[in-house]
DSSP file (Angstrom, degrees, kcal/mol; ACC not computed):
  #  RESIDUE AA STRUCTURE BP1 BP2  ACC     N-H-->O    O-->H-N    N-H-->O    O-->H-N    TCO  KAPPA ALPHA  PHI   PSI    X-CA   Y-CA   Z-CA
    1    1 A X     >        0   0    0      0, 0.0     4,-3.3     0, 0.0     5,-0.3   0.000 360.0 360.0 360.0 -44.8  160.1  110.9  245.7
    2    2 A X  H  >  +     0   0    0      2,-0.2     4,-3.6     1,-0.2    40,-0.0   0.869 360.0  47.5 -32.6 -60.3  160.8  110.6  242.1
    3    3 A X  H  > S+     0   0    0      1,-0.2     4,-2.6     2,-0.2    -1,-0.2   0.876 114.9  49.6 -32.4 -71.9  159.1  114.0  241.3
    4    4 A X  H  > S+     0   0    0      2,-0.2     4,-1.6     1,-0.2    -1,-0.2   0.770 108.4  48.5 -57.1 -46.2  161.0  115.5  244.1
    5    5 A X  H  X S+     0   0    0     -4,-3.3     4,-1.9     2,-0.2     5,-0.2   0.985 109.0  55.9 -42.7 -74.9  164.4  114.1  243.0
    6    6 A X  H  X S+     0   0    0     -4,-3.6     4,-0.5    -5,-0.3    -2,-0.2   0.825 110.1  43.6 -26.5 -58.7  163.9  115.4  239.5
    7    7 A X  H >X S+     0   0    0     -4,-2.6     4,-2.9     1,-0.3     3,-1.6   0.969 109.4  53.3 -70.3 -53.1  163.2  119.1  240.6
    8    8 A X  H 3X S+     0   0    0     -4,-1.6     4,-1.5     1,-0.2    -1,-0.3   0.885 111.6  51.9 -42.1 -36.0  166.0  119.4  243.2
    9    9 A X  H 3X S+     0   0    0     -4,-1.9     4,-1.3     2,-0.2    -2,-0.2   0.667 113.8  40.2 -48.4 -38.0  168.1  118.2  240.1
   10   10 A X  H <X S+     0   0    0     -3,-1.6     4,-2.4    -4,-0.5    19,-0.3   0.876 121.3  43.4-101.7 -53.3  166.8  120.9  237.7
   11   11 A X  H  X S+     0   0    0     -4,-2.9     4,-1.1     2,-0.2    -2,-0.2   0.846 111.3  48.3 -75.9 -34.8  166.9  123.5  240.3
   12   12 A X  H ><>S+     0   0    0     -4,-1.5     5,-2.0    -5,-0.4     3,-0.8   0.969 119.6  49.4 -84.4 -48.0  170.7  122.7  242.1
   13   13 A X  H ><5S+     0   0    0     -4,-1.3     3,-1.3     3,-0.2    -2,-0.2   0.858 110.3  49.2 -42.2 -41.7  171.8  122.6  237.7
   14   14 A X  H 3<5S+     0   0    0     -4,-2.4    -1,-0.2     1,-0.3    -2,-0.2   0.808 107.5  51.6 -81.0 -32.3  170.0  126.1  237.1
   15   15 A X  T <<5S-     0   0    0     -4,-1.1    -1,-0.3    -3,-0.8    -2,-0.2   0.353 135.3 -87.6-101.7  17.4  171.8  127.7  240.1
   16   16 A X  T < 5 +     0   0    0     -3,-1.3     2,-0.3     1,-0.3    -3,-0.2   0.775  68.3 163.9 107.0  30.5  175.2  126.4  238.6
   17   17 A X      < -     0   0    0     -5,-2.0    -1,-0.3    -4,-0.2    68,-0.0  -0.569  40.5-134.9 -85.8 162.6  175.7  122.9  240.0
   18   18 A X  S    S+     0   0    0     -2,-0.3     2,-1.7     1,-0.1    -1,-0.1   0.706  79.4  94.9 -80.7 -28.6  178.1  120.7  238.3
   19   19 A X        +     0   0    0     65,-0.2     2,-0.5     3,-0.0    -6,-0.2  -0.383  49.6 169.6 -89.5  77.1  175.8  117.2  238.1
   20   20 A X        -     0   0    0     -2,-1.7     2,-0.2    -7,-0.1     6,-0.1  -0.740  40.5-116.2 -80.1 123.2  174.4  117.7  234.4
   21   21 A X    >   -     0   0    0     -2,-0.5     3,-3.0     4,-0.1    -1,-0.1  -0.473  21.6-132.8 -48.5 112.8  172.5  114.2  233.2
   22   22 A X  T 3  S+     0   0    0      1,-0.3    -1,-0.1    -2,-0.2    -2,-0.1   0.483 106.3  60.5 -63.6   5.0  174.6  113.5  230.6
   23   23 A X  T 3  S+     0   0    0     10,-0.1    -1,-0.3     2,-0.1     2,-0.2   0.028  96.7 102.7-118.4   1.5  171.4  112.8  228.5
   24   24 A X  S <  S-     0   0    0     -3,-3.0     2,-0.2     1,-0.2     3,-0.1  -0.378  72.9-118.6-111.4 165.8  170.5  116.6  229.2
   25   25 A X        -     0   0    0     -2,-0.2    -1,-0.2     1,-0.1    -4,-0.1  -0.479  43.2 -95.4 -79.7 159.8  170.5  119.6  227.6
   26   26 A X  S    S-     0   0    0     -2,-0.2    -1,-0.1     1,-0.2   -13,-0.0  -0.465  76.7 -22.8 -63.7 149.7  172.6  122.4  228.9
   27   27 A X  S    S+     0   0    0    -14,-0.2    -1,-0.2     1,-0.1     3,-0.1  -0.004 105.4  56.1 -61.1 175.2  170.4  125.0  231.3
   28   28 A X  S    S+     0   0    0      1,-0.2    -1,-0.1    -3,-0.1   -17,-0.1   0.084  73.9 163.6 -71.5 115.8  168.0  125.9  231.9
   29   29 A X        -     0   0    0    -19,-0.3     2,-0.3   -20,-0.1    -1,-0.2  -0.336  19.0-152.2 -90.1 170.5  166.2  122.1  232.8
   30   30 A X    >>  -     0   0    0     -3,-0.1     3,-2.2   -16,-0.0     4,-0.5  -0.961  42.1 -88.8-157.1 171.5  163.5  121.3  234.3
   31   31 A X  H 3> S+     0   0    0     -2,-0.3     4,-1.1     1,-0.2     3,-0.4   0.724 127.2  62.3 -48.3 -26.3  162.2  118.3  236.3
   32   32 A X  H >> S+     0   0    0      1,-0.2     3,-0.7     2,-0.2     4,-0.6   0.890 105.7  45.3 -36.4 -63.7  161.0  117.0  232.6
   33   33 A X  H <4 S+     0   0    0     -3,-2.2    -1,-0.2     1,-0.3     4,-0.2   0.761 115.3  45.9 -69.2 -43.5  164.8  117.0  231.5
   34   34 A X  H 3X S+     0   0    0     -4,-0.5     4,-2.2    -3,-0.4    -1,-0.3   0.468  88.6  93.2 -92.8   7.5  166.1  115.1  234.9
   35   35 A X  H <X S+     0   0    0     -4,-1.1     4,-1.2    -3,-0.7    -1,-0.2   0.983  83.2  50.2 -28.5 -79.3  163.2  112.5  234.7
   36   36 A X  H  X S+     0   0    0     -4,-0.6     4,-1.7     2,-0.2     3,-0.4   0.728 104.5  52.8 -36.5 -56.8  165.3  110.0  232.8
   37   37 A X  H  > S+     0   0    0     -4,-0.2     4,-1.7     1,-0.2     5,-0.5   0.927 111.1  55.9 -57.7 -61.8  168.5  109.9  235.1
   38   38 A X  H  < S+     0   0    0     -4,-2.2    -2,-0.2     1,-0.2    -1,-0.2   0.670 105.3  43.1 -51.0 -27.2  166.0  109.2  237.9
   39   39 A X  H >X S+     0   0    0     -4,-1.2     4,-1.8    -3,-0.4     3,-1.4   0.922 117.2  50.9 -60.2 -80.3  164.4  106.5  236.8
   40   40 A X  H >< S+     0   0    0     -4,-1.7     3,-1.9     1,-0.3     4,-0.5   0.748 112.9  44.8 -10.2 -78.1  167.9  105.2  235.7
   41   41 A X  T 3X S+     0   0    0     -4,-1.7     4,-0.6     1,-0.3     3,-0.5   0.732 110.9  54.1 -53.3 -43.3  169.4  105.8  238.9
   42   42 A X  T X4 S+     0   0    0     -3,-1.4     3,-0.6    -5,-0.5    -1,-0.3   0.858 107.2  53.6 -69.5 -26.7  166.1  104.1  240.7
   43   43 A X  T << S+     0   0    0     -3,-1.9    -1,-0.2    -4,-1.8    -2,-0.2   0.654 105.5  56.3 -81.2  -9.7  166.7  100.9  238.5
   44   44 A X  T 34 S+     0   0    0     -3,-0.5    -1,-0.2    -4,-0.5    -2,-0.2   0.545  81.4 120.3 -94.2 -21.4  170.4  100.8  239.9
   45   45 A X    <<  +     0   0    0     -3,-0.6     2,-0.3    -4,-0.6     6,-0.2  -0.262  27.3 151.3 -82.9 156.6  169.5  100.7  243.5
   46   46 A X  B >>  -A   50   0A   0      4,-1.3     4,-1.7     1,-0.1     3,-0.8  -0.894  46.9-122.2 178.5 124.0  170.5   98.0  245.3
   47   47 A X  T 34 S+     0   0    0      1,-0.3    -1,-0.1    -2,-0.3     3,-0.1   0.983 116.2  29.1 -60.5 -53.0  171.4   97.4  249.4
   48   48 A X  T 34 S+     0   0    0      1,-0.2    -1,-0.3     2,-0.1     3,-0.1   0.156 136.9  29.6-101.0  16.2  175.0   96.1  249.0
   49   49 A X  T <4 S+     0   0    0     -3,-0.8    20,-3.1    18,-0.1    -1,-0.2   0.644 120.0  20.7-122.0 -44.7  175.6   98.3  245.5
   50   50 A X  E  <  +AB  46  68A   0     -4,-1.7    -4,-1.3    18,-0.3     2,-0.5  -0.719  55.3 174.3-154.2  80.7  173.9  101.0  245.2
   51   51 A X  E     - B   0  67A   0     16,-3.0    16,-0.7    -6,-0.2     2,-0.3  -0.884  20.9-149.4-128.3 127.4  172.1  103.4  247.8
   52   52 A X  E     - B   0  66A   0     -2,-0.5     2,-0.7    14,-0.2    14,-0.2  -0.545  21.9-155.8 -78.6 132.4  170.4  106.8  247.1
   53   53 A X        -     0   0    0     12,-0.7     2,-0.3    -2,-0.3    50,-0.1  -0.760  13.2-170.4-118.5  99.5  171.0  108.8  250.5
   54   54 A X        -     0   0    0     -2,-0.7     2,-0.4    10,-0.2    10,-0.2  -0.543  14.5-156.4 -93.3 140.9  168.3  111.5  251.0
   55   55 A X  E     -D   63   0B   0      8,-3.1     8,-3.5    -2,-0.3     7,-1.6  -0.997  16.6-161.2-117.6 139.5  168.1  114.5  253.7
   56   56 A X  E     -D   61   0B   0     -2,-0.4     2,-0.6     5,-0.3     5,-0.2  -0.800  12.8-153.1-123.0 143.1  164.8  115.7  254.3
   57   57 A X  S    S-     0   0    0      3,-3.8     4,-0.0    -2,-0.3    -2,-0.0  -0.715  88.0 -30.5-115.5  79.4  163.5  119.4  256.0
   58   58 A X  S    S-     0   0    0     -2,-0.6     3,-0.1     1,-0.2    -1,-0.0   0.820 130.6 -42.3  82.4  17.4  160.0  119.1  257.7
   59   59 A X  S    S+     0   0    0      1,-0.4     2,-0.4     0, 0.0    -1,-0.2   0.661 116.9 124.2  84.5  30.6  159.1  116.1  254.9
   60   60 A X  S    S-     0   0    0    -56,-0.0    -3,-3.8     0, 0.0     2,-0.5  -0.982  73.5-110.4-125.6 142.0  160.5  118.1  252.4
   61   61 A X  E     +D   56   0B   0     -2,-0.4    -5,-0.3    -5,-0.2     3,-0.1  -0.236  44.7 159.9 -38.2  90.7  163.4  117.2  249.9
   62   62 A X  E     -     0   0B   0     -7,-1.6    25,-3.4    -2,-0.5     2,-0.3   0.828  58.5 -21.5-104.1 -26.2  166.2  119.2  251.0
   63   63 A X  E     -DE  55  86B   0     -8,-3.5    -8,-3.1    23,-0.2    -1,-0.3  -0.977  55.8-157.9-158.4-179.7  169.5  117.3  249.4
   64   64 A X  E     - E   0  85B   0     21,-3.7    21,-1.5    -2,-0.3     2,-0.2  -0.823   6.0-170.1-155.8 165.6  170.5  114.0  248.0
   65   65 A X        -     0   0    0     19,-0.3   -12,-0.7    -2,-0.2     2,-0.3  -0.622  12.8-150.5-129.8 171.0  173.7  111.4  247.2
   66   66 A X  E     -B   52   0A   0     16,-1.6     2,-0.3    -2,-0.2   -14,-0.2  -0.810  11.1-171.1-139.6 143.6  174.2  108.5  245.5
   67   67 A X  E     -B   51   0A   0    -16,-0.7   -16,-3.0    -2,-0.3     2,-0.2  -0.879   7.0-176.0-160.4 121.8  177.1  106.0  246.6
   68   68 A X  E     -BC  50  80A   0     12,-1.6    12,-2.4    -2,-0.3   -18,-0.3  -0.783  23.2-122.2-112.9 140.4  177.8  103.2  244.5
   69   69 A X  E     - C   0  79A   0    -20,-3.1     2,-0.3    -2,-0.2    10,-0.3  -0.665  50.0 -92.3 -79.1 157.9  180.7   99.9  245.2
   70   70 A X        -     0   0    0      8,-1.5     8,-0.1     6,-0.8    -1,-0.1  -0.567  26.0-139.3 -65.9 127.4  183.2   99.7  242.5
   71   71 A X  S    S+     0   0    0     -2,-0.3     5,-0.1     3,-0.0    -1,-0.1   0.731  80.0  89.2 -59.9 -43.4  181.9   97.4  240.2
   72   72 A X  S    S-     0   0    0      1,-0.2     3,-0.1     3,-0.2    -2,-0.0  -0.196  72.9-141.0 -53.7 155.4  185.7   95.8  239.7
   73   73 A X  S >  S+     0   0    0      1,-0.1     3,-0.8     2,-0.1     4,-0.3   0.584 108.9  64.4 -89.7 -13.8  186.5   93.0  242.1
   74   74 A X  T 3  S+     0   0    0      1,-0.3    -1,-0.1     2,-0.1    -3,-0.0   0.840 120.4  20.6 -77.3 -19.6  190.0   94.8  242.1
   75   75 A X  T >  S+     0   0    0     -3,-0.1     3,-1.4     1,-0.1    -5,-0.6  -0.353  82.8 119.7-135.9  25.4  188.1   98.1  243.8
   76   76 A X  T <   +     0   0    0     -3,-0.8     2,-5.9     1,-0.3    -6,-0.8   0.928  69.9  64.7 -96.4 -82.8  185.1   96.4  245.1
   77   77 A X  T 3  S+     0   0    0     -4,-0.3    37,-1.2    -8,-0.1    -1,-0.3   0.235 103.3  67.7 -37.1  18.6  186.4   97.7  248.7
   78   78 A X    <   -     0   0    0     -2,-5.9    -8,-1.5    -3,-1.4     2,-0.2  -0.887  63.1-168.7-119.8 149.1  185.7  101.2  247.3
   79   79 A X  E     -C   69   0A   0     36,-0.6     2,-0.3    -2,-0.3    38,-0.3  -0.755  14.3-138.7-108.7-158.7  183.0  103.2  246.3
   80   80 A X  E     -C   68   0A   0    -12,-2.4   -12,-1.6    -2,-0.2     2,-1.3  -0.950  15.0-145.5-150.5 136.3  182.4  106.2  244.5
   81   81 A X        +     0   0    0     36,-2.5   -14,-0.2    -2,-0.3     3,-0.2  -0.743  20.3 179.4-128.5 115.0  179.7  109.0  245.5
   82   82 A X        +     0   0    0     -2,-1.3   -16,-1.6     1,-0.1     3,-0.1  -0.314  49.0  28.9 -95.0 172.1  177.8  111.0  243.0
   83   83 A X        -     0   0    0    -18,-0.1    -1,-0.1    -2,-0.1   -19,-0.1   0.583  56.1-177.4  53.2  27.7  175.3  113.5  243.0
   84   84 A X        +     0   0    0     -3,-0.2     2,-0.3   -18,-0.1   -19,-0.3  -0.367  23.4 159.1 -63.9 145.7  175.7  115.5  246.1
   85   85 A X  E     -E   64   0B   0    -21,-1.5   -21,-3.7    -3,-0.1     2,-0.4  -0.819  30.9-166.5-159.0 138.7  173.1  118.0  246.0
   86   86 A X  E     -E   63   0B   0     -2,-0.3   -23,-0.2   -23,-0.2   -24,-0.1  -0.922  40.3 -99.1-135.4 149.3  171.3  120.0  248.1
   87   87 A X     >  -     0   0    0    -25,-3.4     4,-0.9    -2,-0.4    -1,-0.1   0.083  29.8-132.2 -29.8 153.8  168.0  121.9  247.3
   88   88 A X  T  4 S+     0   0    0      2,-0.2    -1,-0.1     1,-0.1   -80,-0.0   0.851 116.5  59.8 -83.3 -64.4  169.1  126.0  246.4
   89   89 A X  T  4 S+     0   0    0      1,-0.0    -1,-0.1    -3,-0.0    -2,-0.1   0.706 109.2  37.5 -19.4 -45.9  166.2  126.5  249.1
   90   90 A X  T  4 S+     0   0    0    -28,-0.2    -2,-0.2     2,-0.0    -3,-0.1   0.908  85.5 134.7 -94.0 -95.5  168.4  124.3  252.2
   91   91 A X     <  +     0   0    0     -4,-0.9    -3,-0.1   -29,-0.1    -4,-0.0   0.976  68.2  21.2  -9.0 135.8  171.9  125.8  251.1
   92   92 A X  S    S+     0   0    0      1,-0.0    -1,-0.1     0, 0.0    -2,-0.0   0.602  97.3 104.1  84.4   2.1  173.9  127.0  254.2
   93   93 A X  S    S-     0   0    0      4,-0.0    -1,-0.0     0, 0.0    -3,-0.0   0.755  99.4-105.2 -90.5  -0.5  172.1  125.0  256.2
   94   94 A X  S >> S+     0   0    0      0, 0.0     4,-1.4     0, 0.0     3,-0.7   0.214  82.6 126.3  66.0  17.4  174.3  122.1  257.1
   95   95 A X  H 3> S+     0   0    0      1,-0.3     4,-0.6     2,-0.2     3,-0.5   0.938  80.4  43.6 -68.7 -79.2  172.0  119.8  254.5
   96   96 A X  H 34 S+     0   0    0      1,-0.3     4,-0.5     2,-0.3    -1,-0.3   0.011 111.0  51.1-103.6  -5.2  175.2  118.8  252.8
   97   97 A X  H X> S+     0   0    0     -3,-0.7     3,-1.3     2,-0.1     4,-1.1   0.854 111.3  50.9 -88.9 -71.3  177.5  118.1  256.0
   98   98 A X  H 3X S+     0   0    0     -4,-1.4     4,-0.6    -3,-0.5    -2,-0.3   0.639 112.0  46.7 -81.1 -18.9  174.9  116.0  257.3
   99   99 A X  H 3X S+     0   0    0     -4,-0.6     4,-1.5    -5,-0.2    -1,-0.3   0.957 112.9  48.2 -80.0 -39.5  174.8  114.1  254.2
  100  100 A X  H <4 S+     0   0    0     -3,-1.3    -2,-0.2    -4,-0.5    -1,-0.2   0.831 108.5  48.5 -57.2 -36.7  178.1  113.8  253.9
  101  101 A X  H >X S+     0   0    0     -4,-1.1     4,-0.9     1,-0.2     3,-0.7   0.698 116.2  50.8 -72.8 -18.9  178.7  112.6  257.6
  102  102 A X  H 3X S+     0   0    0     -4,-0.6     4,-2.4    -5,-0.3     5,-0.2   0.712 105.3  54.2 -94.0 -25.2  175.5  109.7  256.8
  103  103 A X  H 3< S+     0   0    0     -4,-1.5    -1,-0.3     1,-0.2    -2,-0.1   0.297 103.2  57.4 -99.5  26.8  177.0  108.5  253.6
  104  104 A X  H <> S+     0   0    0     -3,-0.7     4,-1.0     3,-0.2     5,-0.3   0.585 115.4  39.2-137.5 -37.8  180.4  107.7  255.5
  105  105 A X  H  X S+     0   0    0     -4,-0.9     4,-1.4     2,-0.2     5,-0.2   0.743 111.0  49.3 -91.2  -3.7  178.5  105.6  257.7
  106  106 A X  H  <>S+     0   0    0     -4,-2.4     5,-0.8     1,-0.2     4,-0.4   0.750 119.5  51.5 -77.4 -20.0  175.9  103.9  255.3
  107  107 A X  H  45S+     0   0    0     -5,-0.2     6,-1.8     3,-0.1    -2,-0.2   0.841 118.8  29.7 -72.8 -35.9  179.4  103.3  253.4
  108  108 A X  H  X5S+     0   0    0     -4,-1.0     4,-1.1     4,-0.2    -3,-0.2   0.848 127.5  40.7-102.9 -63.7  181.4  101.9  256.0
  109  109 A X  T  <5S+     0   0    0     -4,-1.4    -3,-0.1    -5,-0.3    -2,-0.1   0.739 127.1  16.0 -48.7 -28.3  178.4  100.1  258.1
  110  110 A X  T  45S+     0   0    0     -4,-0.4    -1,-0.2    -5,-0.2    -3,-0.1   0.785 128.8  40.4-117.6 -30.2  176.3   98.7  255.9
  111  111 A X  T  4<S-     0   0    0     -5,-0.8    -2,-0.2     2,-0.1    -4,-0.1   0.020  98.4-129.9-121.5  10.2  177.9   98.4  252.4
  112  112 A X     <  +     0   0    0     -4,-1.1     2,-0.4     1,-0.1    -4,-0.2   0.676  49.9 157.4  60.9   9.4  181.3   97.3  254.1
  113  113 A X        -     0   0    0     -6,-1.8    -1,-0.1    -7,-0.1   -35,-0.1  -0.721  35.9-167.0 -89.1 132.2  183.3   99.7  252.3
  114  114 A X  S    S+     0   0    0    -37,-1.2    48,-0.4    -2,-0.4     2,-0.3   0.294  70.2  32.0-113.7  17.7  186.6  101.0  253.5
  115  115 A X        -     0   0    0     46,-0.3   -36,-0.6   -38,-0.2     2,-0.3  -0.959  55.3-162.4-135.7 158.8  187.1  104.0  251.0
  116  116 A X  E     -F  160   0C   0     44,-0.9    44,-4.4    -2,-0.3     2,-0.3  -0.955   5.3-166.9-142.5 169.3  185.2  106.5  249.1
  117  117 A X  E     +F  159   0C   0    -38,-0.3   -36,-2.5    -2,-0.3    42,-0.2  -0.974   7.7 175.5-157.0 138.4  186.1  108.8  246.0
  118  118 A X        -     0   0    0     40,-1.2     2,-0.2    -2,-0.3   -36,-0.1  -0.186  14.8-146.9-121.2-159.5  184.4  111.7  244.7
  119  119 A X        -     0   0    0     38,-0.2     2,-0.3    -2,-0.2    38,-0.2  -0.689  15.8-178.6-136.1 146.1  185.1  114.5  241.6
  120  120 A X  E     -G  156   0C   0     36,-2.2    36,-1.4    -2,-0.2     2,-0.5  -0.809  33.0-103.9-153.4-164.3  184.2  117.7  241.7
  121  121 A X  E >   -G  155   0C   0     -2,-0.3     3,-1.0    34,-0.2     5,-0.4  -0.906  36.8-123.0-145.4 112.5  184.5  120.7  239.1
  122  122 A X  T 3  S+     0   0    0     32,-1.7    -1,-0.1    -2,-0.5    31,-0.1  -0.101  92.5  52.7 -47.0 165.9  187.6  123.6  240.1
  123  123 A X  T 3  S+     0   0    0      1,-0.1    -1,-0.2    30,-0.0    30,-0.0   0.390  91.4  71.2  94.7 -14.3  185.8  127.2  240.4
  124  124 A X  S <  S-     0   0    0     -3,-1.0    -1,-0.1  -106,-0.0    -2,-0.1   0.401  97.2-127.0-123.7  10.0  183.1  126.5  242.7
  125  125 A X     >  +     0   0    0     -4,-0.1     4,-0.7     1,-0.1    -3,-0.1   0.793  62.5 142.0  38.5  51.9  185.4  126.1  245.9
  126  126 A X  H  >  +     0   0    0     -5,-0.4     4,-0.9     2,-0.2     5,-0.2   0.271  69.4  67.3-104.5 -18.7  183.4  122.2  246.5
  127  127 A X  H  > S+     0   0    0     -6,-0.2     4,-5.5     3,-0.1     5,-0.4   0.966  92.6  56.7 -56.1 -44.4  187.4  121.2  247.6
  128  128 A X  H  > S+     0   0    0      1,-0.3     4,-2.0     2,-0.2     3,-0.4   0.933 112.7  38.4 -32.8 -81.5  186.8  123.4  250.5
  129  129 A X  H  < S+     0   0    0     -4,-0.7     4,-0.4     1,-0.2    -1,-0.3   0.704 112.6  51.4 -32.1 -36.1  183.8  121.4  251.6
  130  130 A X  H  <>S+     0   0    0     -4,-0.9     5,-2.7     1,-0.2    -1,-0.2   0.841 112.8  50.0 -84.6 -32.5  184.8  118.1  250.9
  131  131 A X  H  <5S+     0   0    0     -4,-5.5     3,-0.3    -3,-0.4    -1,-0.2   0.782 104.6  55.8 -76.9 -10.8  188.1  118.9  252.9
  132  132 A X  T  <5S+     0   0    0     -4,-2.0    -1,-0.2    -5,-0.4    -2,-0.2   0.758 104.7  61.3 -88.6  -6.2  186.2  120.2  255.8
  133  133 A X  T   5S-     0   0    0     -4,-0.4    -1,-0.2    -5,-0.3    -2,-0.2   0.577 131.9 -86.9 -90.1   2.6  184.6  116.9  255.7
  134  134 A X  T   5S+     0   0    0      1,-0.4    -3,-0.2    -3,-0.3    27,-0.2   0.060  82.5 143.0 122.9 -13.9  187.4  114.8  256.3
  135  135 A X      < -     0   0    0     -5,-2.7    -1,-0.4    -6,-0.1     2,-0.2  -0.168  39.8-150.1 -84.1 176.0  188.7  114.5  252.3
  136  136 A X  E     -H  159   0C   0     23,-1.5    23,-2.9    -3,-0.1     2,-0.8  -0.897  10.6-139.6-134.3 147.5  191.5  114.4  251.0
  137  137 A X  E     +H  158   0C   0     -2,-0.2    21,-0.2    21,-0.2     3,-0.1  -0.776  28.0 170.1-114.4 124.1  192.2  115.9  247.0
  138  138 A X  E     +     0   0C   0     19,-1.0     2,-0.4    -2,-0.8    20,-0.2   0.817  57.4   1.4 -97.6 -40.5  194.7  113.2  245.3
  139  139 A X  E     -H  157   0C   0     18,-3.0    18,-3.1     2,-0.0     2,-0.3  -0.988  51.1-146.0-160.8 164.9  194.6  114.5  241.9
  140  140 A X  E     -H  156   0C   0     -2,-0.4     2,-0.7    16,-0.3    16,-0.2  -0.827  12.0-147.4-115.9 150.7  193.4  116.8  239.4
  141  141 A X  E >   -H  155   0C   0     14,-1.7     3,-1.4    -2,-0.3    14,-0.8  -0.945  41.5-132.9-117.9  97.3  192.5  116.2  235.3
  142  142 A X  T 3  S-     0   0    0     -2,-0.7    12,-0.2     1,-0.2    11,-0.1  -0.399  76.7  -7.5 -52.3 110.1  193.5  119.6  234.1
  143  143 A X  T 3  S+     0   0    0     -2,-0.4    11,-0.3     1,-0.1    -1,-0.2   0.748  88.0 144.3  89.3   2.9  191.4  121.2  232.1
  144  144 A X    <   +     0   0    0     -3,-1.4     2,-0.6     1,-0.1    10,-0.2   0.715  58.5  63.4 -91.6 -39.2  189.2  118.0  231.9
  145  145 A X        -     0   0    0      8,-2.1     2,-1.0    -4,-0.4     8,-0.4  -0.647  59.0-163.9 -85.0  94.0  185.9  119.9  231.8
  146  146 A X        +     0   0    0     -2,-0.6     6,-0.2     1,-0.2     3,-0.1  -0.644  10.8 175.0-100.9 118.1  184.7  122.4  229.0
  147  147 A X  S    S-     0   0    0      4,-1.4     2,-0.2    -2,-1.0    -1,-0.2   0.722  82.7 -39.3 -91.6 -35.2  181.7  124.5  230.8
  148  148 A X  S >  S-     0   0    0      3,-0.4     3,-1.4     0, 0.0    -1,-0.7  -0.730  98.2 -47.3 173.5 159.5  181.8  126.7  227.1
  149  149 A X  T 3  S+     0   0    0      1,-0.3    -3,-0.0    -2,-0.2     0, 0.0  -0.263 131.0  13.4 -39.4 109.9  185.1  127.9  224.9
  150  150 A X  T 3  S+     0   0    0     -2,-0.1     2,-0.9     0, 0.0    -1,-0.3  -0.316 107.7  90.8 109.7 -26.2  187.7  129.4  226.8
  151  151 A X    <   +     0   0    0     -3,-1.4    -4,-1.4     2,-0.0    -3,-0.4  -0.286  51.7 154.7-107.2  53.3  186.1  128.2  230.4
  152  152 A X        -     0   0    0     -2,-0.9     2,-0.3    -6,-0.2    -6,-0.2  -0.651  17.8-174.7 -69.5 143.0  187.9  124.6  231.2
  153  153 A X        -     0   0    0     -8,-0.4    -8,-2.1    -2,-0.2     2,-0.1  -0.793  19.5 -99.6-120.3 172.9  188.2  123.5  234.5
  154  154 A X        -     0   0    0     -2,-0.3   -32,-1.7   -11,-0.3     2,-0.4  -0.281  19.2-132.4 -73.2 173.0  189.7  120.7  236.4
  155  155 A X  E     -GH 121 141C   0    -14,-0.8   -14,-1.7   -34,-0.2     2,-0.3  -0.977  21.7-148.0-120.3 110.8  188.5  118.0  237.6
  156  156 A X  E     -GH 120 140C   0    -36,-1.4   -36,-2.2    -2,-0.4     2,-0.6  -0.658   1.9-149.4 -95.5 133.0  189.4  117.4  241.1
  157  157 A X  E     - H   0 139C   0    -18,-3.1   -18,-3.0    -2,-0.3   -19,-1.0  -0.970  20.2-177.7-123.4 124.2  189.8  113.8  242.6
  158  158 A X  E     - H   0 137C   0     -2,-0.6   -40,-1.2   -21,-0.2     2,-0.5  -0.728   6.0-171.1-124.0 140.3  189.0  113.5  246.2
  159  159 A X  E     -FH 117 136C   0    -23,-2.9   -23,-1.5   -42,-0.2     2,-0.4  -0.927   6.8-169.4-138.9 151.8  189.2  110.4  248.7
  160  160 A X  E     -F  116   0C   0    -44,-4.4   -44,-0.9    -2,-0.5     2,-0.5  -0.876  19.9-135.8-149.0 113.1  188.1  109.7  252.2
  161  161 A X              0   0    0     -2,-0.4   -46,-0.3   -46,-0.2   -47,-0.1  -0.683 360.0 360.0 -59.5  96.3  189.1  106.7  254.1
  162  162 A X              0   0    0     -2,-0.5   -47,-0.2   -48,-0.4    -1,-0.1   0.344 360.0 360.0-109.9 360.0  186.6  105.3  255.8
């Protein structure tokens, strides 16, 4: 699974996804480069803390989440969910609704959380999605992102009440 996490990582960065390993080089990666993050990510897991949410196509990796509680006791009724991807291979199929609609109940059902909050990177029309999934955009960091000189984007901050 590891393996398989890594390359969907390398591959959803190469075709212009937003979730670069902050430990990473700019593209082009490859699974080599997202190795590290996975591992990380795998040592973080936890039921009530931390849960990797995978969608699969015929016992193949097609997309992935992470959805973490707020660490704060002040936010602990929150979480916050990184890493949406889905495989370049799945895109358009619904991989990424269905993930979305699963992490809303592994959030609310299991991990007892009554919000979630995302970010996502202006330019790539990822509000669109997130609103056709029930979210809601609360604020923007203007400018918050530099992709190279001259190309900042926002950073959009999205919430869904669960």
């Amino acid at each position: 699974m590891r393996r398989e996490l890594a390359a969907c990582w390398a591959a959803v960065v190469n075709a212009g996804g937003a979730v670069i390993p902050a430990d990473c080089p700019l593209p082009p990666l490859t699974s080599t480069h997202t190795e590290a993050a996975v591992d990380r990510i795998a040592g973080e897991l936890a039921p009530e803390q931390c849960r990797l949410v995978v969608a699969t196509v015929d016992g193949t990796l097609a997309g992935w989440l992470l959805v973490r509680r707020e660490a704060h006791p002040l936010e602990g009724h929150c979480g916050t969910v990184n890493h949406v991807q889905t495989h370049v291979r799945f895109r358009g199929s619904g991989v990424g609704a269905a993930l979305m609609h699963r992490v809303r109940r592994i959030a609310r059902e299991e991990m007892g959380l009554e919000r979630l909050k995302l970010t996502v990177r202006s330019g790539l029309g990822l509000e669109v999605f997130y609103g056709k999934a029930g979210w809601t955009e609360v604020g923007r960091w203007p400018g918050a992102l530099r992709l190279a000189p001259g190309d900042d984007r926002d950073e959009i901050l999205m919430s869904l009440a669960l």
